[in-house]
C-alpha positions in Angstrom: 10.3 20.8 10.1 8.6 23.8 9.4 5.3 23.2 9.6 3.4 24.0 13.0 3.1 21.5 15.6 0.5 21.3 17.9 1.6 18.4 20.1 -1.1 19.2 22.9 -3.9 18.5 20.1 -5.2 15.0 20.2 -7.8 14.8 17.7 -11.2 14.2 18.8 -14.5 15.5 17.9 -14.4 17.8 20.7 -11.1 19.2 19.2 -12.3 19.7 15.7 -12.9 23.2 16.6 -9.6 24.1 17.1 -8.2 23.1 13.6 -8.7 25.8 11.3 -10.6 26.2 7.9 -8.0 27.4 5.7 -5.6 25.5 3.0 -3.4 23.1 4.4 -0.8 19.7 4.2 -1.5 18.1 7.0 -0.4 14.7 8.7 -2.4 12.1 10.9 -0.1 10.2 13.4 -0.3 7.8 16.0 1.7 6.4 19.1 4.5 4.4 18.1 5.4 1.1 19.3 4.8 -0.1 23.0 7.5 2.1 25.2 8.6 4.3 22.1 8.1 8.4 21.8 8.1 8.2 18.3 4.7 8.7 16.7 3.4 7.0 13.6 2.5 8.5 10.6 -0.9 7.4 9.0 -1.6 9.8 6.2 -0.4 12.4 4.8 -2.5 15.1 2.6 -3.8 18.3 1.4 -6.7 20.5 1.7 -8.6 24.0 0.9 -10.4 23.3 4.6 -8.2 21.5 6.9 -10.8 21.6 9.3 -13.7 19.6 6.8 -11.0 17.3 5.5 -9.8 16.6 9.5 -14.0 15.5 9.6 -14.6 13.6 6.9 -11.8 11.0 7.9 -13.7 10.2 11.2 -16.7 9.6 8.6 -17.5 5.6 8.8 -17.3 6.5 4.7 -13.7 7.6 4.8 -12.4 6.0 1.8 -9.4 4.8 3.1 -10.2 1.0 4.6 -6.7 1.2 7.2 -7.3 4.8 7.6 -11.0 4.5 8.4 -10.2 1.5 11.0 -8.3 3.9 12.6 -9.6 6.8 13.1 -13.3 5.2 14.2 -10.9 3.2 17.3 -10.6 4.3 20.1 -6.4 5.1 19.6 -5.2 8.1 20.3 -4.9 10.2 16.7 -2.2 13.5 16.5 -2.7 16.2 13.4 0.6 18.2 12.1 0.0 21.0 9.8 1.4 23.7 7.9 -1.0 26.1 6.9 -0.7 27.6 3.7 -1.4 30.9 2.3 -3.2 29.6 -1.1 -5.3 27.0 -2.3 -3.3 26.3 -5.6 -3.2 22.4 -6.3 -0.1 22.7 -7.9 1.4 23.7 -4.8 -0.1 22.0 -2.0 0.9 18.8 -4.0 4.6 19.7 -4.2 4.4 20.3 -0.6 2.3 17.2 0.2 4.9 15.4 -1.8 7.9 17.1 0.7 5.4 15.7 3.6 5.6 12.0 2.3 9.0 12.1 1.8 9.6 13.5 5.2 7.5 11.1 6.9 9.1 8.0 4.6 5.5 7.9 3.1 5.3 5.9 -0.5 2.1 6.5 -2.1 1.5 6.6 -6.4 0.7 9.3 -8.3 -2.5 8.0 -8.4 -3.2 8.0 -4.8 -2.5 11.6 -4.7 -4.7 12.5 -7.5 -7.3 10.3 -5.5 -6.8 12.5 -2.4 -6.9 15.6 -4.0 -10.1 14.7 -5.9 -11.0 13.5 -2.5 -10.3 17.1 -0.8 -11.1 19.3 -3.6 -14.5 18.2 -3.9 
């Protein structure tokens, strides 16, 4: 993977802070199973202000019913992200796409359009 890990950041409004404001694909995760090291992915997207998009998903209007459940309990929720040097839809969607795939994430063409409407706002 090349994207940079920060393993020590549990998200949580008092970590917001830490997450930066530039373009970004980013991934939500959670703990795996009961006894297992391996963490779940929840979403995968992309962003002109990883740090605003990060926010608006603990937003009781997050759009995302599962994802919305989620990240107002009280689980413990992981961010992943690569930062990237532009803003260009064109290519944080090819690289959102290489996330999905990576993560064994199936979503339509439509769902992506949806995010990106979503983030681009």
């Amino acid at each position: 993977m090349r994207h940079q890990k920060n393993p020590g950041l549990i998200l949580s409004e008092l970590t917001l802070e830490l997450v930066p404001r530039q373009p970004a694909v980013y991934a939500i995760l959670s703990d795996g199973e009961s006894g297992s090291s391996n963490k779940r992915c929840r979403y995968v997207g992309f962003t002109e202000n990883l740090r605003d998009s990060v926010l608006q998903h603990f937003q009781p209007g997050e759009p995302i019913v599962p994802l919305r459940y989620f990240m107002l309990s009280s689980k413990l929720k992981y961010l992943l992200y690569e930062l990237l040097p532009t803003s260009d839809k064109s290519i944080l969607y090819k690289k959102t796409e290489e996330w999905m795939e990576e993560f064994n994430m199936v979503s339509s063409s439509q769902e992506k359009e949806d995010a990106a409407q979503l983030h681009f706002a």
